[in-house]
Biotite code that builds the C-alpha atoms (Angstrom):
import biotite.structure as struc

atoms = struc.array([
    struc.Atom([9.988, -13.390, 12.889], chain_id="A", res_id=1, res_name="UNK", atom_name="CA", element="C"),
    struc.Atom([6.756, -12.393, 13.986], chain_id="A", res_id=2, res_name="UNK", atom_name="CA", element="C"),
    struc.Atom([3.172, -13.857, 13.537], chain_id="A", res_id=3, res_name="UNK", atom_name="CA", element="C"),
    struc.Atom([1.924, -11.485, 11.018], chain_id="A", res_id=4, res_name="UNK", atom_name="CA", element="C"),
    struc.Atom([5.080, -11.831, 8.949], chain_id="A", res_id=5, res_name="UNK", atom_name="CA", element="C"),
    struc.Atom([5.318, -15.789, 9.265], chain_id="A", res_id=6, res_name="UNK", atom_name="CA", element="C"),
    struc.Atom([1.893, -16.025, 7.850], chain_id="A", res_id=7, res_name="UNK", atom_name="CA", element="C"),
    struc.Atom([2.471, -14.080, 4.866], chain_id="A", res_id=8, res_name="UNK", atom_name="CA", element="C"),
    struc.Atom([5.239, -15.737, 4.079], chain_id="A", res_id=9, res_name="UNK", atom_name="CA", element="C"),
    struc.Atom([3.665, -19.230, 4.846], chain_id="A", res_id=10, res_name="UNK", atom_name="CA", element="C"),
    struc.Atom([0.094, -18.406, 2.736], chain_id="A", res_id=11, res_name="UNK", atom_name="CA", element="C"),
    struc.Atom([2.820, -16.769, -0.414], chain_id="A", res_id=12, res_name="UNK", atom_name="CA", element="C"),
    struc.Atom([4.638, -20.252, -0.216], chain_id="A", res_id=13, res_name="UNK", atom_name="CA", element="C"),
    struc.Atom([1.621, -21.885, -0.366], chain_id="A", res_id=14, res_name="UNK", atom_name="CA", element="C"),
    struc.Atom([-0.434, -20.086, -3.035], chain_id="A", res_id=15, res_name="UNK", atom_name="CA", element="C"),
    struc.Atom([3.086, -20.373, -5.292], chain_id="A", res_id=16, res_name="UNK", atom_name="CA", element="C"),
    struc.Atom([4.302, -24.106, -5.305], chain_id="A", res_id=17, res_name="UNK", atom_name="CA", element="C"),
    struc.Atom([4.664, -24.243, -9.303], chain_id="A", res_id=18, res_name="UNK", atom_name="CA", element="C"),
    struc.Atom([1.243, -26.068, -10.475], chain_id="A", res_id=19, res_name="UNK", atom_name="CA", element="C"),
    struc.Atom([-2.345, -24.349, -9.951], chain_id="A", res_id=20, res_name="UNK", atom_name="CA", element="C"),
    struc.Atom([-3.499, -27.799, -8.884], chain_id="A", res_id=21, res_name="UNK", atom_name="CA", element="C"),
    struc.Atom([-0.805, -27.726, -6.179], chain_id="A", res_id=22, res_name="UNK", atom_name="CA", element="C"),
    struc.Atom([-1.735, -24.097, -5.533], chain_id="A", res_id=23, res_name="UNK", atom_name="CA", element="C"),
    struc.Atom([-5.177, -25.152, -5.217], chain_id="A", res_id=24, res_name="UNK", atom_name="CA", element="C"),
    struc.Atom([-4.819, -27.851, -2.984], chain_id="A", res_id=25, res_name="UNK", atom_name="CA", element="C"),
    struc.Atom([-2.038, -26.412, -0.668], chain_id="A", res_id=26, res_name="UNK", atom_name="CA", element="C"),
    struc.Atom([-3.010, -22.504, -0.580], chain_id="A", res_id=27, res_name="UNK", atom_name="CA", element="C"),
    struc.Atom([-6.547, -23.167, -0.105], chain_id="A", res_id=28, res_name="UNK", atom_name="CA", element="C"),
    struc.Atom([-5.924, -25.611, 2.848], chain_id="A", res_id=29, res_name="UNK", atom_name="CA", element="C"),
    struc.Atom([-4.135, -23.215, 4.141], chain_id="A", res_id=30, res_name="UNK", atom_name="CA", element="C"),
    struc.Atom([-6.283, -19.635, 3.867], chain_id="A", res_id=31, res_name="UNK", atom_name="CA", element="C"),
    struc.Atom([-9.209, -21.790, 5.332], chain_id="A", res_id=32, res_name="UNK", atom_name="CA", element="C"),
    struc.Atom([-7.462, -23.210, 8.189], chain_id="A", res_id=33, res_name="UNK", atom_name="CA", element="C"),
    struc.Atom([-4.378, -21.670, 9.398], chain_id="A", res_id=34, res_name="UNK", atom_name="CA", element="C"),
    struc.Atom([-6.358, -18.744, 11.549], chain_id="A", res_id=35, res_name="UNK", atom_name="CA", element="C"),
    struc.Atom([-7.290, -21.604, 14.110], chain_id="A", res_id=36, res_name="UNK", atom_name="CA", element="C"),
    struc.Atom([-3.638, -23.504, 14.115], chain_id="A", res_id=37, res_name="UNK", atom_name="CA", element="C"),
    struc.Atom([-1.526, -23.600, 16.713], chain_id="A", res_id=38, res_name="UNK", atom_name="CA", element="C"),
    struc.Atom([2.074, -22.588, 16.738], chain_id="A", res_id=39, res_name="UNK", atom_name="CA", element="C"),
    struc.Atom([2.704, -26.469, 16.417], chain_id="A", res_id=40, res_name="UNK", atom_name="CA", element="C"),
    struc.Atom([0.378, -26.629, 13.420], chain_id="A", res_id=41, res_name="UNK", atom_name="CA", element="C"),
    struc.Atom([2.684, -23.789, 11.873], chain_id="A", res_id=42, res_name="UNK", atom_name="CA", element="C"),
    struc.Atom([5.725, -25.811, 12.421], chain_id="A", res_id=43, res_name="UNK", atom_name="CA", element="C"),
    struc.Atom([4.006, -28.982, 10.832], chain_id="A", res_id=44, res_name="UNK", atom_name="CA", element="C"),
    struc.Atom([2.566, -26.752, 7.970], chain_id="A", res_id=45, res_name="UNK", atom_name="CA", element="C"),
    struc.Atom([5.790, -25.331, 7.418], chain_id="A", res_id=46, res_name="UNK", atom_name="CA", element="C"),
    struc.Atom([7.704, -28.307, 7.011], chain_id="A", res_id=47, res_name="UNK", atom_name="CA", element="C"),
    struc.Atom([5.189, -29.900, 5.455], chain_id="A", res_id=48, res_name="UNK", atom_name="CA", element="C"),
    struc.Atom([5.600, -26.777, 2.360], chain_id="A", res_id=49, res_name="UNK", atom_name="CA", element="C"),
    struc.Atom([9.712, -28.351, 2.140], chain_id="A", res_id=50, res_name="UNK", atom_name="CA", element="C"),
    struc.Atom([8.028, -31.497, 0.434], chain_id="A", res_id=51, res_name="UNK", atom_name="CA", element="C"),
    struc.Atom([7.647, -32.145, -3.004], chain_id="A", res_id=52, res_name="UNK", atom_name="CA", element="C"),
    struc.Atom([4.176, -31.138, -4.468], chain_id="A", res_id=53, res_name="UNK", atom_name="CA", element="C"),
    struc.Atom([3.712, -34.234, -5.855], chain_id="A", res_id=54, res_name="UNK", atom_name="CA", element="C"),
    struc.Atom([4.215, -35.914, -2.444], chain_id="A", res_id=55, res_name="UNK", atom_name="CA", element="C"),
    struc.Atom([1.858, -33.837, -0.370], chain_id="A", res_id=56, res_name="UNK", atom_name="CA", element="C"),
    struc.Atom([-0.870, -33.967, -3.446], chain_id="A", res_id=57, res_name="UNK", atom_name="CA", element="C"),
    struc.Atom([-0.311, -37.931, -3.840], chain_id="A", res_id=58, res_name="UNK", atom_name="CA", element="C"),
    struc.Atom([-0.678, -38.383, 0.269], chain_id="A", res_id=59, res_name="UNK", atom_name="CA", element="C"),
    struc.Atom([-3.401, -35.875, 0.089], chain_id="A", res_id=60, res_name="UNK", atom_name="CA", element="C"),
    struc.Atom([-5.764, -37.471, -2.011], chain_id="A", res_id=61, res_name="UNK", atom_name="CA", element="C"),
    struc.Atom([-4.281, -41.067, -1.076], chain_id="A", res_id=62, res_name="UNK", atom_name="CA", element="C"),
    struc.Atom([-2.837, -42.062, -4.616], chain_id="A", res_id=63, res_name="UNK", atom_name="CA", element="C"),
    struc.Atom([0.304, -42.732, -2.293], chain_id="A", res_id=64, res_name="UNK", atom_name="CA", element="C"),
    struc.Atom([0.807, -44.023, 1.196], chain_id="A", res_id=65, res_name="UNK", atom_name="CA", element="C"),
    struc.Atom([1.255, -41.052, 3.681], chain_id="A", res_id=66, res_name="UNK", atom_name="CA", element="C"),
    struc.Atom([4.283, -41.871, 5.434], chain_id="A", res_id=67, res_name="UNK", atom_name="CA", element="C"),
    struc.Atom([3.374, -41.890, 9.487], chain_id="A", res_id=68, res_name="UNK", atom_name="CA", element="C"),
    struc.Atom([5.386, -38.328, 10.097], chain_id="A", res_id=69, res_name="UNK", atom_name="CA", element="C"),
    struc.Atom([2.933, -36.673, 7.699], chain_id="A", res_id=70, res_name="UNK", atom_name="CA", element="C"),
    struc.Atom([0.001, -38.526, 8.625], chain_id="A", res_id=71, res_name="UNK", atom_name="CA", element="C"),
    struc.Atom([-2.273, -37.160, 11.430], chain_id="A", res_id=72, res_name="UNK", atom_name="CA", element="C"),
    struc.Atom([-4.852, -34.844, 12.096], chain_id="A", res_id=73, res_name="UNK", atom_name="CA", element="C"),
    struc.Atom([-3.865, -32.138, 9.561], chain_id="A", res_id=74, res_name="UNK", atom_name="CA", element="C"),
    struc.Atom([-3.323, -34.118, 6.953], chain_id="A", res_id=75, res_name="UNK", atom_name="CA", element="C"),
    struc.Atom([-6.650, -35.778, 7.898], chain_id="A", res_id=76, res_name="UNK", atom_name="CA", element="C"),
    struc.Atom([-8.320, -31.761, 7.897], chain_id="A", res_id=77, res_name="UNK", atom_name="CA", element="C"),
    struc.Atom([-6.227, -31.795, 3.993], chain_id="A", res_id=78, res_name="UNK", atom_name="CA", element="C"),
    struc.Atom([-7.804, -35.066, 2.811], chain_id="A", res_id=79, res_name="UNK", atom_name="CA", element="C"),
    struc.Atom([-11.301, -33.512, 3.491], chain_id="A", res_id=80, res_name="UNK", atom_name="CA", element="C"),
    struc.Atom([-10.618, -30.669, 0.766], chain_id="A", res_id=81, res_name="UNK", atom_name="CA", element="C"),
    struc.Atom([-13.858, -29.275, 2.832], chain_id="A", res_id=82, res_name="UNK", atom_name="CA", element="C"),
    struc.Atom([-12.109, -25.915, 1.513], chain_id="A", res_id=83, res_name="UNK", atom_name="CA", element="C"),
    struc.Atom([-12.112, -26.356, -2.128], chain_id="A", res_id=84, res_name="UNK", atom_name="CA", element="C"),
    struc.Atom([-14.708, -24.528, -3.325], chain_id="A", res_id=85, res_name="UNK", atom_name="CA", element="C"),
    struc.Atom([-15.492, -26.178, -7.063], chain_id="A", res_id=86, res_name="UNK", atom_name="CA", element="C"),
    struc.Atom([-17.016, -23.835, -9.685], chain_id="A", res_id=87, res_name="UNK", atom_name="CA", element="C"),
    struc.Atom([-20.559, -24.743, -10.298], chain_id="A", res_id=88, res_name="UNK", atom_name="CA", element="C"),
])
């Protein structure tokens, strides 16, 4: 599959995970980040969209443990929710 059509697919699986909260979290991580990933960072974020929304919200905002696969840099980028843009 090409770029282009990987990240359409990636940002639609992201903006649709079931709960607005999860759409939130995980779409708007990913519209203000994914232009400067790597191909790597595609694979991770991929996978990463295979995991239960609870999971990735819970390890997210560290009401669970973030088992050591999930946890490095991007989840670290995630944590910041730098991209959430709250209504004033």
């Amino acid at each position: 599959m090409d770029h282009e059509t990987r990240i359409k697919r990636l940002r639609f699986r992201a903006w649709h995970r079931g709960t607005r909260e999860a759409d939130l979290m995980i779409g708007g991580f990913f519209d203000a980040h994914h232009h400067r990933w790597t191909p790597a960072e595609l694979d991770w974020f991929e996978a990463l969209l295979e995991e239960q929304d609870v999971d990735i919200m819970g390890w997210a905002i560290g009401s669970i443990p973030c088992p050591p696969a999930w946890d490095g840099p991007m989840m670290h980028a995630m944590r910041s929710l730098d991209f959430v843009k709250l209504p004033s």
